[in-house]
Structure formats: structure tokens, C-alpha cells
C-alpha positions in Angstrom: 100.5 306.5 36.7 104.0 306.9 38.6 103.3 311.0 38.1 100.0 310.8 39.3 101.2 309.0 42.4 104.3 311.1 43.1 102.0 313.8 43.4 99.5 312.4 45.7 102.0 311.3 47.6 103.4 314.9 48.1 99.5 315.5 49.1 98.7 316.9 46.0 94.9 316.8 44.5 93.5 315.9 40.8 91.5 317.7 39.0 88.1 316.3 37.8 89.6 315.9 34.4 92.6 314.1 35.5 90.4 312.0 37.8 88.2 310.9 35.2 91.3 310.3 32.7 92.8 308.2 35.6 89.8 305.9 35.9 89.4 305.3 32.3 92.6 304.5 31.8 91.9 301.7 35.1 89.1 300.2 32.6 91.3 300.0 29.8 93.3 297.8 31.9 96.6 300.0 31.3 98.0 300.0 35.1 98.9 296.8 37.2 97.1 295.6 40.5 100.2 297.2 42.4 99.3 300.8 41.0 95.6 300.1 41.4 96.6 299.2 45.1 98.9 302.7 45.4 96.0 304.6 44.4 93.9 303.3 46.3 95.7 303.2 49.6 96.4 306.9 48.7 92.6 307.9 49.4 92.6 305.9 52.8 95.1 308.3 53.5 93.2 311.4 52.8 89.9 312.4 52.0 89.1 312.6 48.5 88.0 316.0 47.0 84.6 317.1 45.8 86.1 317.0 42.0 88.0 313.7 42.7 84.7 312.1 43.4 83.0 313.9 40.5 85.6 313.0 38.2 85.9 309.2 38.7 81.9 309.8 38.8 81.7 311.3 34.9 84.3 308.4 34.0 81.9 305.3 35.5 78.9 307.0 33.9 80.3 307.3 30.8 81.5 303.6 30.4 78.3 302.3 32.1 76.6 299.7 29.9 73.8 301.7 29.1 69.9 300.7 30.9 66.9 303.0 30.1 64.8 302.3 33.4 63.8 306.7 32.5 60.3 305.9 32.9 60.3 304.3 36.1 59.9 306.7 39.0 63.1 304.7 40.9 64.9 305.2 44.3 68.0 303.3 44.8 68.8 302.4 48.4 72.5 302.1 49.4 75.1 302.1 52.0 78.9 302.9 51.1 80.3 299.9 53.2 83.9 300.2 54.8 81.9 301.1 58.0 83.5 298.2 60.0 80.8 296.6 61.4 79.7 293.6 59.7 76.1 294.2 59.5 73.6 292.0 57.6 72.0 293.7 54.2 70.2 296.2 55.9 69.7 298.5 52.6 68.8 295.0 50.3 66.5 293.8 52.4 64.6 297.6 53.0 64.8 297.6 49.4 62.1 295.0 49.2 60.2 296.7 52.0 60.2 299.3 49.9 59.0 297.7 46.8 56.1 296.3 48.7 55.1 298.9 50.0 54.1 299.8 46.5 57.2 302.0 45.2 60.2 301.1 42.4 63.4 300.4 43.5 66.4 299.7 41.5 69.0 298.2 43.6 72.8 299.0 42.5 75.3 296.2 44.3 78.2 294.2 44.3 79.9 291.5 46.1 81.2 292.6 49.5 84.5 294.0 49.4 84.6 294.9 53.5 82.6 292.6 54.3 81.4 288.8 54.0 77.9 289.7 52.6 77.7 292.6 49.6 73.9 293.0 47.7 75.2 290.8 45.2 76.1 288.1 47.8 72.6 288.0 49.1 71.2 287.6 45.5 73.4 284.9 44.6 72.8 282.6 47.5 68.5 283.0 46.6 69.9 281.8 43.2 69.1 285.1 41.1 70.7 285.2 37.8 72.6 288.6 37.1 71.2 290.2 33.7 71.6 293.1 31.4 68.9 292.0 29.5 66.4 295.5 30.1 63.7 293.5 29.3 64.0 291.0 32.4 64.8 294.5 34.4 61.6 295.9 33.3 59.3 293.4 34.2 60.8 293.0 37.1 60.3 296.1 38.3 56.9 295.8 36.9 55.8 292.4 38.6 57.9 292.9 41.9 58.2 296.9 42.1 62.4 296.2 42.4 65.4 295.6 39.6 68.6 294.3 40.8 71.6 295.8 38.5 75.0 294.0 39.3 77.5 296.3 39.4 80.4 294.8 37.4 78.1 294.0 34.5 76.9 297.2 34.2 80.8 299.2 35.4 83.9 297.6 33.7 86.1 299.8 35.5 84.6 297.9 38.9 85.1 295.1 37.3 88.7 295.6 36.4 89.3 296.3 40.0 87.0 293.7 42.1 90.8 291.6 42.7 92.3 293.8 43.9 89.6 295.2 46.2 88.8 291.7 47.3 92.7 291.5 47.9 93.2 294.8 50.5 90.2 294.0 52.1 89.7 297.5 53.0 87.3 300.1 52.2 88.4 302.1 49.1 87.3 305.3 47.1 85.5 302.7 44.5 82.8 302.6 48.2 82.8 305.8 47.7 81.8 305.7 43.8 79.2 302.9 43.6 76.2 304.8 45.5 77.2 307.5 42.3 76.8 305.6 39.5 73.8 304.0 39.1 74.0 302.8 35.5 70.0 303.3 35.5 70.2 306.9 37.0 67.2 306.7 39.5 65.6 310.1 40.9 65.8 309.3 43.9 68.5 308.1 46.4 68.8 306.9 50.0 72.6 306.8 51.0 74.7 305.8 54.1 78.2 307.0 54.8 80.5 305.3 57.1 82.2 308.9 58.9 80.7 312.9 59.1 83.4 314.0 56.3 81.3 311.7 53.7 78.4 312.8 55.0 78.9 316.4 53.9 81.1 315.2 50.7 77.6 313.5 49.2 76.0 316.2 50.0 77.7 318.7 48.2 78.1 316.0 44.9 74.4 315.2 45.0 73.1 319.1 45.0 75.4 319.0 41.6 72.7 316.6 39.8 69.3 316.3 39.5 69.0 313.5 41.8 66.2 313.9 45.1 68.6 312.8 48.1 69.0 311.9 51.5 72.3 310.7 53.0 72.5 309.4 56.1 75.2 308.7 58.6 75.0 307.4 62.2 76.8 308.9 64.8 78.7 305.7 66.4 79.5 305.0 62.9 77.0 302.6 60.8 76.6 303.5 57.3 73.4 303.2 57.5 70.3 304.4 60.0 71.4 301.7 62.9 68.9 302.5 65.7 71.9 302.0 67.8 71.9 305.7 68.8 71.9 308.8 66.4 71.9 309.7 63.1 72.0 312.8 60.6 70.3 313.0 57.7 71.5 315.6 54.9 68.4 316.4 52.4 68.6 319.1 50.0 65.7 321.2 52.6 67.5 320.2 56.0 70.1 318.7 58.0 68.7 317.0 61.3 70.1 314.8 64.0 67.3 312.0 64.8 67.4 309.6 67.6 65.6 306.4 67.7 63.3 307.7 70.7 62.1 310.4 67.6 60.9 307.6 65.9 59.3 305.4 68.5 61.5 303.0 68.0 63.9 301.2 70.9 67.7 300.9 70.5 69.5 298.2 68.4 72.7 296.5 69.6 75.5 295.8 67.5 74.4 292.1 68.3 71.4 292.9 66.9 72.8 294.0 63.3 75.3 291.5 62.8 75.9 289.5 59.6 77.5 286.4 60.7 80.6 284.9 59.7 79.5 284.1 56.1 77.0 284.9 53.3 75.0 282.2 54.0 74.2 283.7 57.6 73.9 287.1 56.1 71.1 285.7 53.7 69.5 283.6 56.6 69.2 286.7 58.3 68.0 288.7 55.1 65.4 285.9 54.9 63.9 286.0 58.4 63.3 289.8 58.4 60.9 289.4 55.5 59.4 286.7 57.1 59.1 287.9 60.1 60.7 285.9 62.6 63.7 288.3 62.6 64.6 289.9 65.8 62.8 292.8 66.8 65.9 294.8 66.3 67.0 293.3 62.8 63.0 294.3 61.6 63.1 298.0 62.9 66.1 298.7 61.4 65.0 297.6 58.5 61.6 299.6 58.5 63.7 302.5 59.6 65.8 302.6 56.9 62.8 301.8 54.4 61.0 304.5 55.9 63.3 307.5 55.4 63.3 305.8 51.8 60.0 306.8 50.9 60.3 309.9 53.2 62.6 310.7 50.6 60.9 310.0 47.5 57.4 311.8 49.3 59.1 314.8 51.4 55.3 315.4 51.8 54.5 313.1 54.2 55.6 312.5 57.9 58.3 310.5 59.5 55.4 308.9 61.6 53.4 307.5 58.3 56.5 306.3 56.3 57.3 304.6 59.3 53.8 303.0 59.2 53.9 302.3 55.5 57.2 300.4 55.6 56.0 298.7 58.9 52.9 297.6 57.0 54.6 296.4 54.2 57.1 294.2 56.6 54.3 292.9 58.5 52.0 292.5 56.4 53.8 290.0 53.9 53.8 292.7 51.3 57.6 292.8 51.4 58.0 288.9 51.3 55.4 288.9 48.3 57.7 291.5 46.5 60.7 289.5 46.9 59.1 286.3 45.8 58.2 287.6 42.5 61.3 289.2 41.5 63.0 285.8 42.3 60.3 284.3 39.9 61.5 286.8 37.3 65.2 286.4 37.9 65.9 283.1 38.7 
């Protein structure tokens, strides 16, 4: 490790190979939390390259615990984090949205590293017992149209690093990596990036596999579609700037998208949107962000009718009814 990190410190790049020996050898426990933190801090220093990201990618994939979820037509919906702002769980709680309104979803997460409330947070406090078992994952995306896969069970190379992470506090290229390595492999995939260089880094890794993608950043710096102002969406047909105005939707506030001071607020707020005494900011940004979901799974249909389906399924209990059954199933 001390080579490696004399020559990123000379601003030096890896290979994919060398990237993907490096991570391996993180899983395999052979470098201490100080050299984890180097490394890291190196990549908050830079940007990390196109065959960086690829090669820490292969080396995640590879040591993934294996779940064949193939003959599921899935979408995984997923910010990076490390955008700053402390928002709620925008992406987990679309993710039911999504499932009621009648497509699969199988969510990738983890404990919050940059912030108080990560996927895995949320699940926790409803009580929902992490599983590799694939046939609890199978019915419940059967029952509930959603599968919650927690990341550390499924990556041991997260795992090895989740102290040190929760240590530093700050975002890390391991952000970067989890939207990547689904251990289930979905089709599809809806993904916010924190900054514009991300934006165009996914991009270019996602037209590399076979995944359908859209990635998402907005413009005031969300990693996720905010409603605050703009955003850009990168699909492999088009890059667009949307405002909310496009959508027929009013401006957020940063008030608006807040998570609180704690996980227990985060989920209190995760549990109003679905039953609909959220603000009326908290519930468009959710629909928003489900929408452009299915608009990525269906490239067929219009903004205007995803918009309407996920809408549907917020108001009309179907997203509530979703999450109730998968906690049936995984509690």
C-alpha cells in the first residue's frame, strides 16, 4: 500500500487492474484503518478516473455474495450521498412509490456514512431484519414488488471499511462505488450524483454495461432530483436540463428536504410521505424522483404520465400498501 500511495500522492492514476487488486486486498483485511483513511482522503483530493471506478467496480462484483434476482425485471433507485445536505431518504421512500405503482425494485443501501439517516437506517428503525436468504428476497419482491439488499452482507470489502468511513465522516470513493455494485445486478438504474464531474463519470461507466440508466444531478447540488431548482439527467438517448416548472411541480426548500437531527426523524419523515400527511414539498420530491424511475425503465412514455403514475401510487395508498407487506415479509 505505501507504493500505491506515494504515487497518488505525486498525482499519479491506477490502472483498472491495480484498482481492483487494491480493493481486494482491502477485503482481505491486509491494510490498516490509517491506510484505508490515506486512500481514501486521496480521492477527495482528486477525481477518480473512469478505470479507477471500473476497477474497484470488477473487485466488489466479484466478491459480492452471490443473489439471482435475473428473472425479476428490477430498477434500483439510489443516490451517491456526500452531497451535504442532510436530506430525508428521498430515493428509499420513491422506492416504495415505485413498487406500488406496480414495478420491482431492488433497493441497494447502507448505513449513512454522511449523514444521520442511510437506507439501512430507515429499515432498521421499522424493524426489518437484514437477510441473504434469496428466498425471503424473492417473495418479497413478489408480495411487495421491492427487496431490500444490505450492503455489507452482500460486499465484504464495504464491510471491512464501514469504521473507518463512519470515522472521517466524509464522503468517500466507496459513495461512489455502492450505486455500482448491486450484488443483484438490476436492469435498470436511477442514480443521483452530488457534483457535474460525477455526473458525466456515471455516464461514461454505465454505457460500459448493459444496465438501462439515468443519472441525475441537481444543479445547486442535491444528489438527487430536489425540486429546489434544476436538474440534468444523463440517459443513454439524451442529456436535458429540467426545471420543476417542466414538471408542474412548485419549488422545494432546503427546509422542505431535511432529515432531522437523527434516524428516528429521518424515518418519521419517511413514514408520513407514504401516508400522506408529509409536506407538500417532501411528497413531490418524492413522486419526482419515482417518476423519472419508471421514465427510465419505460423511455416510452411521457414525463407527464410517470409523473401521474407515481402520484397515483403515493396518493392512492398503493405505496403505503407496498411498504406494509414487505415489512410483513422482512420483519
Amino acid at each position: 500500500m505505501k507504493d500505491i500511495l506515494y504515487r497518488l500522492f505525486e498525482h499519479q492514476y491506477l490502472g483498472a487492474d491495480e484498482a481492483r487488486r487494491v480493493l481486494r486486498e482491502i477485503a482481505a483485511g491486509k491494510f490498516n484503518d490509517s491506510q484505508i483513511a490515506s486512500l481514501i482522503t486521496v480521492f477527495l483530493m482528486r477525481n477518480i478516473s473512469v478505470d479507477e471506478l471500473g476497477g474497484f467496480r470488477d473487485a466488489l462484483l466479484e466478491l459480492r455474495t452471490p443473489v439471482d434476482l435475473s428473472d425479476y425485471k428490477l430498477i434500483d433507485i439510489v443516490g451517491t450521498g456526500g452531497d451535504g445536505r442532510n436530506t430525508f431518504n428521498i430515493s428509499t421512500t420513491a422506492s416504495f412509490v415505485v413498487a406500488g405503482a406496480g414495478y420491482q425494485v431492488v433497493k441497494h443501501g447502507n448505513y449513512g456514512a454522511t449523514s444521520v439517516s442511510g437506507a439501512s437506517n430507515v429499515m432498521e428503525q421499522h424493524g426489518v431484519r437484514f437477510t441473504t436468504d434469496i428466498g425471503v428476497l424473492r417473495r418479497s419482491i413478489e408480495k411487495s414488488g421491492m427487496a431490500f439488499l444490505h450492503a455489507p452482507l452482500f460486499n465484504p470489502a464495504l464491510k471491512a471499511v464501514a469504521g473507518v468511513r463512519r470515522s472521517l465522516g466524509v464522503r468517500s470513493f466507496f459513495n461512489m462505488l455502492g450505486p455500482l455494485v448491486n450484488p443483484a445486478i438490476p436492469d435498470y438504474q436511477l442514480l443521483g450524483v452530488y457534483n457535474l464531474p460525477l455526473l458525466r463519470l456515471y455516464a461514461y461507466a454505465y454505457q460500459q454495461s448493459s444496465a438501462r440508466f439515468g443519472v441525475i444531478h441537481s444543479l445547486d447540488g442535491y444528489d438527487e432530483i430536489s425540486l429546489t431548482g434544476e436538474f440534468k439527467l444523463i440517459t443513454p438517448e439524451m442529456e436535458k436540463i429540467y426545471t420543476p416548472e417542466m414538471l408542474n411541480l412548485p419549488r422545494c426548500t432546503e427546509a422542505d428536504l431535511d432529515g432531522g437531527s437523527s434516524a428516528e426523524s429521518a424515518a418519521q419523515i419517511f413514514r408520513s410521505v407514504l401516508n400522506n400527511s408529509a409536506s407538500e414539498g417532501q411528497s413531490n420530491c418524492v413522486i419526482a424522483n419515482a417518476a423519472f424511475a419508471i421514465r427510465v425503465m419505460c423511455p416510452e412514455k411521457s414525463i407527464d404520465d410517470c409523473i401521474c403514475e407515481a402520484r397515483e401510487s403515493l396518493k392512492g395508498g398503493k405505496a403505503l400498501e407496498s411498504f406494509k407487506r414487505f415489512l410483513e415479509i422482512n420483519n
